[in-house]
Every structure is written in structure tokens, then in C-alpha cells.
N, C-alpha and C positions, 0 to 999 in steps of 0.2 A: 759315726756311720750315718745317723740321722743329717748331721751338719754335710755330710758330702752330697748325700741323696736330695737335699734343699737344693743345692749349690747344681747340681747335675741337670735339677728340673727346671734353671732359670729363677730360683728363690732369691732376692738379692738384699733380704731385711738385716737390719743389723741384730745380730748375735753376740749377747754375754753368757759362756759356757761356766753352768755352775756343775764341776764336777769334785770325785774325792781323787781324781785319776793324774797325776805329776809328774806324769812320765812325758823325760823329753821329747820322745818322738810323737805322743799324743798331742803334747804343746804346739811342738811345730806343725804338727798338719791342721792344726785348729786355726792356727797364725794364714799359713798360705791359702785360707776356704775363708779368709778376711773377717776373722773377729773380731768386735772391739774390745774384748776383755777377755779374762780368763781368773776365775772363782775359786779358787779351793775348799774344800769344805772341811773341817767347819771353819767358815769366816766370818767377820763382827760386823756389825752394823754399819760400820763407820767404815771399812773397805767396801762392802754395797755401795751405799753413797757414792762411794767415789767413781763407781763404777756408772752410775747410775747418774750423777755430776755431770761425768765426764761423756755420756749419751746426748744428756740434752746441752750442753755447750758442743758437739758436733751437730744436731739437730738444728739449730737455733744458728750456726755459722752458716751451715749449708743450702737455709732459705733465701739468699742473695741469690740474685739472678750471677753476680759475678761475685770475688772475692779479691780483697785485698791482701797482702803480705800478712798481716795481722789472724787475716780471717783463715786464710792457708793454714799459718801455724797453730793455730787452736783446733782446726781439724784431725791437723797430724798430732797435737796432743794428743785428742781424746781418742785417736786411732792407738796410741800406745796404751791407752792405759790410764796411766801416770803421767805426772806432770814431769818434766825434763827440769829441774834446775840447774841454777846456776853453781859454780861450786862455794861450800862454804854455806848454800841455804839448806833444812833438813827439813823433810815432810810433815814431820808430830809439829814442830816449832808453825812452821806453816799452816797447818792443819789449825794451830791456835788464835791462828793473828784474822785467819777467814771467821774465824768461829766470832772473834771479838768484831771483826769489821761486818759480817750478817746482821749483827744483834745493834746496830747504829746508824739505824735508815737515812739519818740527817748528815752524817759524817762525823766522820772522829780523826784526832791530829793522831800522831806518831806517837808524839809524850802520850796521850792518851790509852795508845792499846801497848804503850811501852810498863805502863803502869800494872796495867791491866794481864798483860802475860809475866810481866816482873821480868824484865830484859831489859837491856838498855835502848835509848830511843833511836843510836844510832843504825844498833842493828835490826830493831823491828825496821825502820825505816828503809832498807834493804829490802826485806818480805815485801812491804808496802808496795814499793817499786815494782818488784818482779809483778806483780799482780795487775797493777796500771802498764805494766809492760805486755803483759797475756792476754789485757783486753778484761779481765777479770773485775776488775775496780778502776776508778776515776779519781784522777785528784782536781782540787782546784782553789785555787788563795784564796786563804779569808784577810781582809785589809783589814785591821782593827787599831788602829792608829800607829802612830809614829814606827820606824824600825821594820823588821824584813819580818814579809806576810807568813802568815803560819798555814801551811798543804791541810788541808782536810781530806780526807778519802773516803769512799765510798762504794757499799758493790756496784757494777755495772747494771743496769736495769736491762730487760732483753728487751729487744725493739719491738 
């Protein structure tokens, strides 16, 4: 009610609704009055976050005077919610590999947060990607002699 009464009077802020209320027809009209989230109670820290993540990566896309394909898609991410994967990537696993690639301002290889989530390099290396794909993190060769350069990655700094 209060979210329609915004909406009625020209309100146009974004909104993440924290309620205990899960009923579909609540959802949906919360959806069409253009939320960016939607909260159930009680929820953990770590879905906050992401909701809250997922605010200022739209915040932050949508200060360009224009947008590129890139920049579109991170907004409609964080208009969903959730991040859209691809198939075959899972959230919590995801969830690890951001957590290992935050905590290594300088950059970390593959093998490294492969280690470090105890998964193989090939597949964290997949996560990796997705993320250099979202606009999320950046990779870039370290040349350290002879033989094929090793990806370092790194989160994205906001501009």
C-alpha cells in the first residue's frame, strides 16, 4: 500500500521490500510498482548483501550519460535481484569464488582461488569468467617467462 501510494505520487526511488508477506499476488504487484528486490523475513546477512550488491552495481551502471551492452545487462541484473547464470554455475559456489577474488586487491590466478575454494581450476575458472563477463571483475596476463601467460583476476574498481 505504502509502495503504490509512492508510485501514485511521482515517487520514483528504488525500493527493496523487507517483508514476512510471500504471497504471490503481493510479489507480483511489488514487481509491476518496479522494485528492485524483494526480502523475506527472516533473512541472512549474506542475501541483504546481495540485495544491497546488487543496488549499487545498478547505481554505479546507471551514472553514464549512455550505456553499453555490458552496462544494460548489469542493470537488468540487478533489476532482478539475482544474478542470472549460466547453466552449470551455482550461487553459494559463486558466492565463494567473489568472496576469495574481494579479499585480493592485487589479483589472484584461477589455480589460486581454485585452491582456495578446494575445486578444480578448471571450474572455478568458469566462475572467473562469468564475472569478467558481468563486468564484475577484470582479468589480465601476467608474462612471467617462457610458456602461456597466467589470467590474474581482479574485482572491478567502480569508476
Amino acid at each position: 500500500t505504502l509502495l503504490r501510494h509512492l508510485r501514485l505520487r511521482g515517487c520514483r526511488g528504488e525500493v527493496i521490500v523487507v517483508t514476512a508477506d510471500c504471497t504471490a499476488e503481493v510479489v507480483s504487484s511489488t514487481i509491476h510498482l518496479g522494485t528492485l528486490d524483494y526480502l523475506i523475513k527472516p533473512f541472512t546477512p549474506e542475501r541483504l548483501r546481495q540485495a544491497l550488491t546488487a543496488f549499487l552495481h545498478r547505481m554505479t551502471a546507471l551514472r553514464a550519460p549512455a550505456l553499453e551492452q555490458q552496462g544494460i545487462d548489469q542493470v537488468w541484473r540487478a533489476a532482478g535481484g539475482l544474478d542470472m547464470l549460466p547453466k552449470g554455475l551455482c550461487p553459494k559456489t559463486l558466492a565463494e569464488v567473489r568472496g576469495v577474488l574481494a579479499k585480493s586487491p592485487c589479483g589472484t590466478s584461477a589455480e589460486d582461488v581454485a585452491k582456495s575454494v578446494g575445486m578444480a581450476r578448471v571450474t572455478v575458472r568458469r566462475y572467473l569468467e562469468h564475472l569478467v563477463a558481468t563486468g564484475e571483475a577484470v582479468a589480465d596476463a601476467e608474462i612471467a617467462g617462457p610458456g602461456r601467460p597466467r589470467k590474474l583476476y581482479e574485482v572491478r574498481q567502480a569508476a
